[in-house]
N, C-alpha and C positions, 0 to 999 in steps of 0.2 A: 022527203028523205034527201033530195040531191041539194035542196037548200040548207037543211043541217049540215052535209058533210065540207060544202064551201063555210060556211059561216066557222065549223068548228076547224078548218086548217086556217083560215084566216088569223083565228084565236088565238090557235096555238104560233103562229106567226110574229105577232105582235107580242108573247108575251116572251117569247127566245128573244126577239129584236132588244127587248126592257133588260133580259136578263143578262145579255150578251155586251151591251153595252156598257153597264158597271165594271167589267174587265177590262175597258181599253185603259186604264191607268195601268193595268200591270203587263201590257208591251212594251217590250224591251226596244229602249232607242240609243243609237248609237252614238256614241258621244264626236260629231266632226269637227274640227277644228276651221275655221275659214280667214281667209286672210293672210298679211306677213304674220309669223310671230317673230319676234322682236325680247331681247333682252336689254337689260340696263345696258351689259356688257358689250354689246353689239355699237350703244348709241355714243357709247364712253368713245369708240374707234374715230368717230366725225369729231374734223375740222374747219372751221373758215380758210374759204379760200380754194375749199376740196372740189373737183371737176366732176360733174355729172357722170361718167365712167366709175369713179374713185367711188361716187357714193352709192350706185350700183352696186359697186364689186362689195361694201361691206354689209349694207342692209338690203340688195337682190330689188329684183323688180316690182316698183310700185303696185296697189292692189289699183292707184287712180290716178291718173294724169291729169289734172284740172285743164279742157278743152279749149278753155276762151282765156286760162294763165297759163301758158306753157313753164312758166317761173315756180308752180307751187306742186309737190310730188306727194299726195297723199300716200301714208301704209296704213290699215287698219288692219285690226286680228280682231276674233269674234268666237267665243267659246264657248256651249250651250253644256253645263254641268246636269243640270239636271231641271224642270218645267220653272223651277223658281227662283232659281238662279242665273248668272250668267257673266262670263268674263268680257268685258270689252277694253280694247287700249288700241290708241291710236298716236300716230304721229305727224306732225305733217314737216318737211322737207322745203326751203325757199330759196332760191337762186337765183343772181341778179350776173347778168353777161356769162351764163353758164360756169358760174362758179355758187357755191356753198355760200352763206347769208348767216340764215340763220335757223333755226327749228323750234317748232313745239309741239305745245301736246301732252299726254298721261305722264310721260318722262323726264327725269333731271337733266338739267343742258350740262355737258360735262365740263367738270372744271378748267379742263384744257383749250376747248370748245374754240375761244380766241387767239390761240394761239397756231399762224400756221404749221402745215408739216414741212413746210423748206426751213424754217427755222431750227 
C-alpha cells in the first residue's frame, strides 16, 4: 500500500513536470535593451579631430574601453525582440594623441566626418 502511494505521486510528478513544461514558451519576457543605443543621427554629430570629452558628450560612455588600446572606444547595443530575433549594432571609436581618427562599424561615417569643427 505505502509503495503504491509513493510510486503513484511520483507519477503524478513527472507527468505535471511533462505538462508544465510545454508552457514555458508562453512566459512572458521582457523585452531589455543593453548597451549604447546610438542613432544615425547621433553619429552624423563626430568630427576628426574631436577630443575624447567632445565624443563623450555626443555618444555618452563607452559600453568598452579596449584595456591593452587605450586608443579604440567600443559602443555596442544589443536588443533581444523576441527568441528568434535580435537587434545588434555596434561601433567602434579610434583616437590617436586623444584626438578623434576615425570610426567604424554598423554605421555611415558622416559625410562631414573629415572636416574639423574649428573649421
Amino acid at each position: 500500500m505505502q509503495y503504491n502511494k509513493l510510486l503513484l505521486t511520483w507519477l503524478t510528478a513527472a507527468i505535471m513536470s511533462v505538462f508544465l513544461s510545454g508552457c514555458s514558451s508562453w512566459v512572458y519576457r521582457i523585452n531589455v535593451p543593453q548597451g549604447n543605443f546610438l542613432e544615425q543621427s547621433d553619429i552624423d554629430k563626430l568630427r576628426v579631430q574631436m577630443s575624447r570629452e567632445q565624443v563623450m558628450y555626443v555618444l555618452g560612455t563607452p559600453v568598452a574601453k579596449d584595456a591593452f588600446d587605450s586608443s579604440k572606444w567600443h559602443y555596442n547595443y544589443v536588443f533581444n525582440i523576441d527568441r528568434g530575433s535580435e537587434v545588434r549594432k555596434s561601433l567602434t571609436v579610434y583616437f590617436e594623441n586623444d584626438k578623434l581618427v576615425s570610426i567604424s562599424g554598423d554605421f555611415e561615417k558622416p559625410a562631414d566626418f573629415d572636416i574639423p569643427l574649428d573649421q
